[in-house]
C-alpha atoms as one frame of an Amber mdcrd trajectory, in Angstrom:
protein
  45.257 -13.515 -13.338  42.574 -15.892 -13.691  40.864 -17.601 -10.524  42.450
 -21.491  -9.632  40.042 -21.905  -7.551  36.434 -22.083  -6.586  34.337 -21.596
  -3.688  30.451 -21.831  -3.892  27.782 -21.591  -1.379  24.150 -22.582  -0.561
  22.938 -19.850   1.513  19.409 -20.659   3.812  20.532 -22.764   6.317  24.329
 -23.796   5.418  25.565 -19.623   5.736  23.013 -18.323   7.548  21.052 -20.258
  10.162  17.545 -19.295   9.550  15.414 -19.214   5.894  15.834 -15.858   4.021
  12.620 -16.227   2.366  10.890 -16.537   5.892  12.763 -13.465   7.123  12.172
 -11.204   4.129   8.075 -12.877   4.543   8.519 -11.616   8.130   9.780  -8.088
   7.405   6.565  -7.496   4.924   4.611  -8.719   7.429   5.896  -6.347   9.909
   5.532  -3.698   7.516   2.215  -4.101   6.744   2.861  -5.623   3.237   1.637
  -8.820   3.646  -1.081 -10.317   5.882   0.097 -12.230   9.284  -1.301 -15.212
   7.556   1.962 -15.125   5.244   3.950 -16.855   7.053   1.950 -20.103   7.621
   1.815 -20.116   3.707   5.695 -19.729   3.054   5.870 -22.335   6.325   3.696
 -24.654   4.045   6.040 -24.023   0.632   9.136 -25.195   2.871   7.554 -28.534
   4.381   6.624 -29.079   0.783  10.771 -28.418  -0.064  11.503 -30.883   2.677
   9.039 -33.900   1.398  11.061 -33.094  -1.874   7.166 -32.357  -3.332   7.921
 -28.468  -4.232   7.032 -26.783  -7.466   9.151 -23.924  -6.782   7.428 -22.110
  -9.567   4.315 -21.855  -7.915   6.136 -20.831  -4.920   8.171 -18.029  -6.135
   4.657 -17.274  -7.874   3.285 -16.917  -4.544   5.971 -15.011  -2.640   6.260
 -12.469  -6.160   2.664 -11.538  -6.759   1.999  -9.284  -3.648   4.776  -7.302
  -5.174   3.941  -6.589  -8.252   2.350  -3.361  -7.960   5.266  -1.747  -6.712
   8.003  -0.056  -8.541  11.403  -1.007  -8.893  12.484   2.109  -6.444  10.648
   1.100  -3.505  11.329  -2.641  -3.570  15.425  -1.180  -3.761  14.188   0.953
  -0.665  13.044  -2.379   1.347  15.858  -4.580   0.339  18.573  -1.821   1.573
  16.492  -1.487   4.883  15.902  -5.784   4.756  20.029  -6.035   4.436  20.370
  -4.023   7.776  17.649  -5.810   9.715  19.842  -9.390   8.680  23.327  -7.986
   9.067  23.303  -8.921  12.921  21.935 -12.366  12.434  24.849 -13.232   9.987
  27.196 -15.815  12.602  30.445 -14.293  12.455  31.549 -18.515  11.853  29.973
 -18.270   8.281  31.746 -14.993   7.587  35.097 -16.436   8.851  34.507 -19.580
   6.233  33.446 -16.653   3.361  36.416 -14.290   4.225  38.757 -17.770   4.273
  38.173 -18.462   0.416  38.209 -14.667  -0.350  41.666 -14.179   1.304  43.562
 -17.131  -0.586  42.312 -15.745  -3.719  38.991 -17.845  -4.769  35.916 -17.432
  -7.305  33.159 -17.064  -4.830  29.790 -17.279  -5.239  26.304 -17.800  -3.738
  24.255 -20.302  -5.406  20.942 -19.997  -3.735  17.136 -21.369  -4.875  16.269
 -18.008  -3.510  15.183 -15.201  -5.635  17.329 -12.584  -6.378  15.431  -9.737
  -5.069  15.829 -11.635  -1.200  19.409 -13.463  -2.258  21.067 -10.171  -3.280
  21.252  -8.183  -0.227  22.116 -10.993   1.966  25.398 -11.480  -0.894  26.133
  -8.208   0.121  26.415  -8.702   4.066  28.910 -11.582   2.794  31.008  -9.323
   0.894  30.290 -12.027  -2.324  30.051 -10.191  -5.497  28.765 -13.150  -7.609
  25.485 -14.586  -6.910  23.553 -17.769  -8.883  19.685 -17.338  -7.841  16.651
 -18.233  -9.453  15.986 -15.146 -11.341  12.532 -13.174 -11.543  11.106 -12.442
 -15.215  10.272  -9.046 -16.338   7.824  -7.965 -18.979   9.143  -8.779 -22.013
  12.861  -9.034 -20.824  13.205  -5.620 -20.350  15.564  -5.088 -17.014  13.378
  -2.155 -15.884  10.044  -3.548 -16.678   7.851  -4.500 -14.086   8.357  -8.125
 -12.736   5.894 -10.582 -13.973   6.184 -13.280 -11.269   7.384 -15.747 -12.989
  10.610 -17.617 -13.143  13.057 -16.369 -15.964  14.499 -19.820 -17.769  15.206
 -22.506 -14.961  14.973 -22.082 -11.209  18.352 -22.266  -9.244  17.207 -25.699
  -8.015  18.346 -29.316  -7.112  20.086 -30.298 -10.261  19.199 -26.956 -12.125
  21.846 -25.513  -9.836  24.653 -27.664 -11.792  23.335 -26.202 -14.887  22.539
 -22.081 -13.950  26.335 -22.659 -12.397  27.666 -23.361 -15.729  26.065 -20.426
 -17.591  27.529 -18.233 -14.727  30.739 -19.511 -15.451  30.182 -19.741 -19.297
  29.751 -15.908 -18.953  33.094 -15.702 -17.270  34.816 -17.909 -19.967  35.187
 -20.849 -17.418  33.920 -23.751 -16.704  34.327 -25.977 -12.954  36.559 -28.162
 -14.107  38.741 -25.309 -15.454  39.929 -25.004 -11.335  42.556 -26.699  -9.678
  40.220 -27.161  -7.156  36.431 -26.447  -6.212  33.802 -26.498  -3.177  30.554
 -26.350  -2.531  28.986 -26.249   0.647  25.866 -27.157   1.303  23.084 -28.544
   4.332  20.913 -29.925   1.514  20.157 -33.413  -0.256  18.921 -31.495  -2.700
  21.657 -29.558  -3.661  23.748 -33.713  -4.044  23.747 -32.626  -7.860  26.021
 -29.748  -7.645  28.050 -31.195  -4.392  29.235 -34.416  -7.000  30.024 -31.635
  -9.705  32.899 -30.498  -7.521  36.057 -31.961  -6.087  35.658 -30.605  -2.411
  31.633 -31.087  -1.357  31.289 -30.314   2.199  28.000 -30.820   4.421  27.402
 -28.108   6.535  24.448 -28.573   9.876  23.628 -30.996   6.840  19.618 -32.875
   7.115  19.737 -36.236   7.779  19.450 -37.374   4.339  22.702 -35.427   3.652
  24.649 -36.179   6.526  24.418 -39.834   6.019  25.348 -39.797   2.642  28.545
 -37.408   3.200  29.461 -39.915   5.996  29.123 -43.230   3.801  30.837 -40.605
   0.619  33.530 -39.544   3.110  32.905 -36.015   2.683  33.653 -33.494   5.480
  30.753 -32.980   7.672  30.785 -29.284   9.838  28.904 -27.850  11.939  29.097
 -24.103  11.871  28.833 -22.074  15.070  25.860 -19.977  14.568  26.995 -17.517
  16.981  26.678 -14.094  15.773
């Protein structure tokens, strides 16, 4: 039986509390991947997100080349051991919310700017099978090619995010307004594209930009307990 309805979620700072780009920056640092310097440069990419000034392709060409060199095996290796240094830092509020829409029988799905390679493993510690993330290319297109560092078709960004959605659900012979009903949740202006595509937008520990437009839109405003 098909899915009525549809639950999708932004993941740094609406799920989780902290930046999973910064964490995963600060786990190569502390393995001797990546320089200290790091993450003043990632730091700089997200004051960049905030001004609304970001070329995400030059970030996610930034945060992919140091990792080019490796095979596919050993960047599997340090995502497994990245999931288990995030599973405590996961607030057991956010997995309540998850675990809400899962239980009454919803499409769920992560919809995250992040790449894939970072996005994936924290999908897992939410039990959320489907994931929208802006995806890394490979050479030539091949899946077990070598990454190139570059973005493969659009980022999962601002109002790309409306549009990388609907391929997802294209794929699963749906489209949004095939569900009775639909969320997203989100602590991002920039994610207002995709929030007015549904019928249930909800601002979670939302900026300000976002918090005053949910309370002029009358849109529920929460503030998750990051307790984990």
């Amino acid at each position: 039986m098909p899915h009525k309805r549809l639950a999708l979620f932004d993941l740094d700072l609406t799920l989780t509390p902290f930046d999973s780009g910064m964490a995963w920056t600060q786990f190569l640092v502390d393995k001797g991947i990546l320089p200290a310097e790091a993450e003043a440069q990632y730091l700089a990419y997200c004051h960049l997100y905030i001004a609304g000034t970001l070329d995400i392709h030059a970030m996610h060409r930034s945060n992919m080349q140091p990792l080019l060199a490796y095979p596919r095996d050993v960047l599997a290796q340090w995502t497994s051991e990245f999931e288990e240094r995030m599973r405590p830092r996961i607030p057991c509020a956010s997995l309540a919310l998850v675990d809400e829409h899962r239980a009454r029988g919803d499409l769920c799905a992560i919809v995250t700017a992040t790449t894939g390679l970072i996005a994936q493993p924290m999908a897992r510690l939410f039990g959320i099978d489907h994931l929208v993330s802006t995806r890394t290319a490979t050479v030539d297109g091949v899946v077990h090619a070598p990454y190139t560092g570059e973005i493969d078709g659009e980022p999962c960004y601002r109002e790309h995010k409306v549009s990388r959605v609907a391929q997802w659900l294209e794929g699963l012979d749906r489209s949004v307004g095939d569900f009775e009903a639909s969320w997203f949740y989100s602590d991002s202006i920039g994610d207002l594209p995709l929030m007015q595509a549904v019928t249930h937008p909800v601002a979670v520990c939302p900026d300000e930009r976002l918090r005053a437009h949910a309370l002029a839109a009358g849109w529920p405003v929460t503030e998750l307990d990051r307790t984990v």
